[in-house]
N, C-alpha and C positions, 0 to 999 in steps of 0.2 A: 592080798588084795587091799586091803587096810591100808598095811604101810605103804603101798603104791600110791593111790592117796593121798594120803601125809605126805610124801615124798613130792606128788604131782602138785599138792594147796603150797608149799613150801616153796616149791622152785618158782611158782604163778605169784605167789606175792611178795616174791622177793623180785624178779625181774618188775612188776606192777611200782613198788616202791624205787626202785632205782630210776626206771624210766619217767618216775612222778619229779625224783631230785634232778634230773639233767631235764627235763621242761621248765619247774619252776627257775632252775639256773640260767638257763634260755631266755624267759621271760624276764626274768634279773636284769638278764646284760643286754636285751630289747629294749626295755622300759629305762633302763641306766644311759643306752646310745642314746633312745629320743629325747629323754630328759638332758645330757648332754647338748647333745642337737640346738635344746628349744635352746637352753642356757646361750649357746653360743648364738643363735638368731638374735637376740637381746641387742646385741654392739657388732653392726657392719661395719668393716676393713674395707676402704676402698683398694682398688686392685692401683691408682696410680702412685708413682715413687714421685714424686715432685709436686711443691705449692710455693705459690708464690701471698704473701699477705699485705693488706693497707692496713695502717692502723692511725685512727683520728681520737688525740684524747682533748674533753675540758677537762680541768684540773682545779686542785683547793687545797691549800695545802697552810700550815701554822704551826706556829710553835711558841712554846712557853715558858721562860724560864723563871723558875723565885729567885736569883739573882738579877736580873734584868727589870721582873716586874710588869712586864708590858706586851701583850700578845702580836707577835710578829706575823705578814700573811706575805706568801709568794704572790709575783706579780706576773706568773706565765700560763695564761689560761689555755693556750691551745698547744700542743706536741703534736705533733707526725711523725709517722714511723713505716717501715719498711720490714718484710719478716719473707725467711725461706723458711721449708720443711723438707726434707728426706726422711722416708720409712719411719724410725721414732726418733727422728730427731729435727728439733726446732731452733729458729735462731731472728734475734728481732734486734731492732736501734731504733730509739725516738730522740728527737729533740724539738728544744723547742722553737715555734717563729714568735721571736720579737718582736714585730710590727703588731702581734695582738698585745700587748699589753697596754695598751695604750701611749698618748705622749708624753704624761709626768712621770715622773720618775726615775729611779732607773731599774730595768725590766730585769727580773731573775731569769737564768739560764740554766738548762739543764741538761742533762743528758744521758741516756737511760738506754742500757742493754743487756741482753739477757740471750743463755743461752737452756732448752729445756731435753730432757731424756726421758723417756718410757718405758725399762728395764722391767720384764712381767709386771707385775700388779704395781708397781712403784712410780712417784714420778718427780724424778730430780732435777735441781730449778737451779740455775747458777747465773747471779744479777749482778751488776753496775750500775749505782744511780749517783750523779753527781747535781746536785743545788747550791747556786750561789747567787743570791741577792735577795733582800727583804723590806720588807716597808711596815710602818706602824705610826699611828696619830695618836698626839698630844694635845692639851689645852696645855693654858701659862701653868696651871697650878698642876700638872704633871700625868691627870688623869686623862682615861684614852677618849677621844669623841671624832666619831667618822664625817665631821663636818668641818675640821681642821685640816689645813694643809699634813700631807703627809712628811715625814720625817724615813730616812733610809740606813739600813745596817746591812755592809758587806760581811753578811756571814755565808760561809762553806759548809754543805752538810755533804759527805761523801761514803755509801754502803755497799760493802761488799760482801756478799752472802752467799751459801750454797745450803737449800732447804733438800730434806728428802721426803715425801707423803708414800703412807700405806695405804690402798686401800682395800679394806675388810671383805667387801664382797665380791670383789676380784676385777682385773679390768676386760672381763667379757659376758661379766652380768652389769655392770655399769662403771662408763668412762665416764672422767672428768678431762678428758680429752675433745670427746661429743661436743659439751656446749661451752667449750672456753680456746680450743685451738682447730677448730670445727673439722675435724681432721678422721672424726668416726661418726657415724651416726647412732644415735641408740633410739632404737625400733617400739623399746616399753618404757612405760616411766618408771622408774629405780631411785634406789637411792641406796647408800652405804655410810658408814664411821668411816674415817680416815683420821689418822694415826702419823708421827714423824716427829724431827727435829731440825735442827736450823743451828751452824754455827756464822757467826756472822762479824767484823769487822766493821766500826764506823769509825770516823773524823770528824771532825767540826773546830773550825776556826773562826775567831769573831777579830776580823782586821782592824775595825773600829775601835777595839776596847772598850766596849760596852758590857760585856758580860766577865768577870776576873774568871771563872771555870774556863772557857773557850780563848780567855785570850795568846795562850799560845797552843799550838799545833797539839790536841789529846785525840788519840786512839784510845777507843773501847772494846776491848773482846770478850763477845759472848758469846753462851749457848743452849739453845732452845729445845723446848719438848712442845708438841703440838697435839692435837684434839679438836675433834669437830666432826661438823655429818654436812653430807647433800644430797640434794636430790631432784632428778629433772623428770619434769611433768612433759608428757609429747601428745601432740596433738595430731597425727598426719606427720607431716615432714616440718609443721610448728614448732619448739619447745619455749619452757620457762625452766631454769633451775636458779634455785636458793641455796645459799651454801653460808656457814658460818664456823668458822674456825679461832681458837683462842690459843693461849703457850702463855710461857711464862721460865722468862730465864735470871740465867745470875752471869756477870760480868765485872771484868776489873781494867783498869783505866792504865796508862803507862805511866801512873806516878805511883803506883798501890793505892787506887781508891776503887771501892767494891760498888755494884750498884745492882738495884735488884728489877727486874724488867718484864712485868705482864704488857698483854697485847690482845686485843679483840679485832676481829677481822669480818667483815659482811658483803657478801655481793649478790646481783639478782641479774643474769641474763634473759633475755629472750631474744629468739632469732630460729632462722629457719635454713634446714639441709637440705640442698642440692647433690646432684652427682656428678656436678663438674667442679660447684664454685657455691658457696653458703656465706651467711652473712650472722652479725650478733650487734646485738646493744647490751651494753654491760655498766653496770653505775655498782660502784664499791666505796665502801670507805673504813677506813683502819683506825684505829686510836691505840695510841702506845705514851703510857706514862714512864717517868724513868725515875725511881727513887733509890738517891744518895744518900752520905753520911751528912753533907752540908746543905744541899738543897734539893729542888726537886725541876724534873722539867715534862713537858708534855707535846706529843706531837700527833698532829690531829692530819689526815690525809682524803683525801675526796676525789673521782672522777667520773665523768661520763665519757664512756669509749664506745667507738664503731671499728668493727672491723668486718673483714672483704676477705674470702679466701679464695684462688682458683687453685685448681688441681689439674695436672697434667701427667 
């Protein structure tokens, strides 16, 4: 009778303990799906395959060289631009109108494309930006004063790039798709590290012979590591996001001259998401010093942009 029993306490708390581990494992992979779940509620996908974009930029843009001496400003305040999207892929062109630059002068031109990818959490950037023409004021004795007639240098800046970003927290607990190609919504406010690198390709030509470095045709090839965080505050279907990214590369020139190349980068949208069609104001600015064996140069970039998206 005993051991019946024992035998009866044994096989009771042994099936009691089993049926305890496949509940709790139940509740695991209940708790693991809504958690899932919430995660992916974070960043809606909209269901359509096609967008069409307007893009309106002011612009600011300068550069510096200690062979030259004298801080050069571009003279194209306003771009336009046109942009498609398919699924995760995007594609845009600006240029600039000439008639803003006003009547002195002669007006820089530019023209800027780019095409972007969204391969899981990753997001690959592949640009064209081509500048040509500048202006800078002298007094007699050589120093700069913005009440002097302006003076002009036909110089050529042309970059060609392909960046890749990680991001850390994934892209379905927070896009930087959301509030910069307004192409997802994100539901909470998030933020992530993002992580990448950048090899990139420039030119620069100075036709005037003003600068001895630029006066004939020099390609630079570099290569970037990136670092930085953001993060979008949502309000309703409102947002703000703050983003700040910095890198730091090394590069050598088609004569064998080496050059060493940090970069800070800052931007602040706000705008607001629709379910057909969203809109953004976005004001950035970049600063990139470039330090050689002989001199040093500096290029300082500025814009306020609108952009328009509809979805079909």
């Amino acid at each position: 009778m005993y051991n019946s029993l024992v035998r009866l306490f044994v096989v009771s708390l042994t099936c009691l303990f089993v049926n305890t581990q496949v509940f709790a494992a139940e509740e695991t992979k209940t708790n693991s799906s809504v958690e899932d779940a919430s995660r992916k509620d974070l960043v809606k996908k909209f269901n359509n395959l096609y967008s069409i974009r307007i893009l309106t930029n002011y612009n600011y843009m300068s550069l510096w060289s200690s062979q030259f001496g004298h801080t050069l400003h571009s003279k194209r305040p306003v771009d336009i631009g046109v942009g498609a999207g398919f699924k995760d892929l995007s594609f845009d062109v600006k240029y600039s109108l000439g008639f803003t630059g006003g009547s002195e002068g002669v007006r820089s031109l530019c023209f800027d494309t780019g095409l972007d990818f969204f391969p899981g959490n990753f997001w690959m950037h592949l640009r064209y930006r081509r500048y040509r023409g500048f202006s800078y004021t002298l007094d007699e004795d050589g120093s700069e004063n913005e009440d002097v007639e302006e003076e002009h240098m036909d110089l050529l800046q042309r970059d060609i790039y392909l960046s890749t970003l990680w991001v850390m927290a994934g892209m379905d607990e927070f896009s930087v798709r959301a509030p910069y190609l307004l192409d997802r919504i994100q539901n909470e406010s998030a933020g992530s590290l993002i992580f990448g690198g950048k090899i990139q390709t420039s030119k620069t030509t100075d036709y005037d012979d003003l600068a001895e470095f630029h006066s004939k045709d020099r390609n630079i090839y570099s290569a970037w590591v990136h670092g930085g965080y953001s993060y979008t505050w949502v309000f309703d279907n409102l947002f703000v996001n703050a983003w700040a990214l910095g890198g730091l590369a090394l590069g050598v020139t088609d004569n064998g001259s080496f050059g060493f190349f940090p970069d800070v980068n800052g931007k602040l949208a706000l705008g607001q998401w629709h379910d057909s069609w969203s809109w953004n104001i976005l004001m950035q600015m970049s600063y990139s010093p470039s330090f050689y064996k002989d001199h040093i140069e500096q290029k300082v970039l500025g814009s306020f942009e609108i952009l328009v998206v509809k979805r079909f």
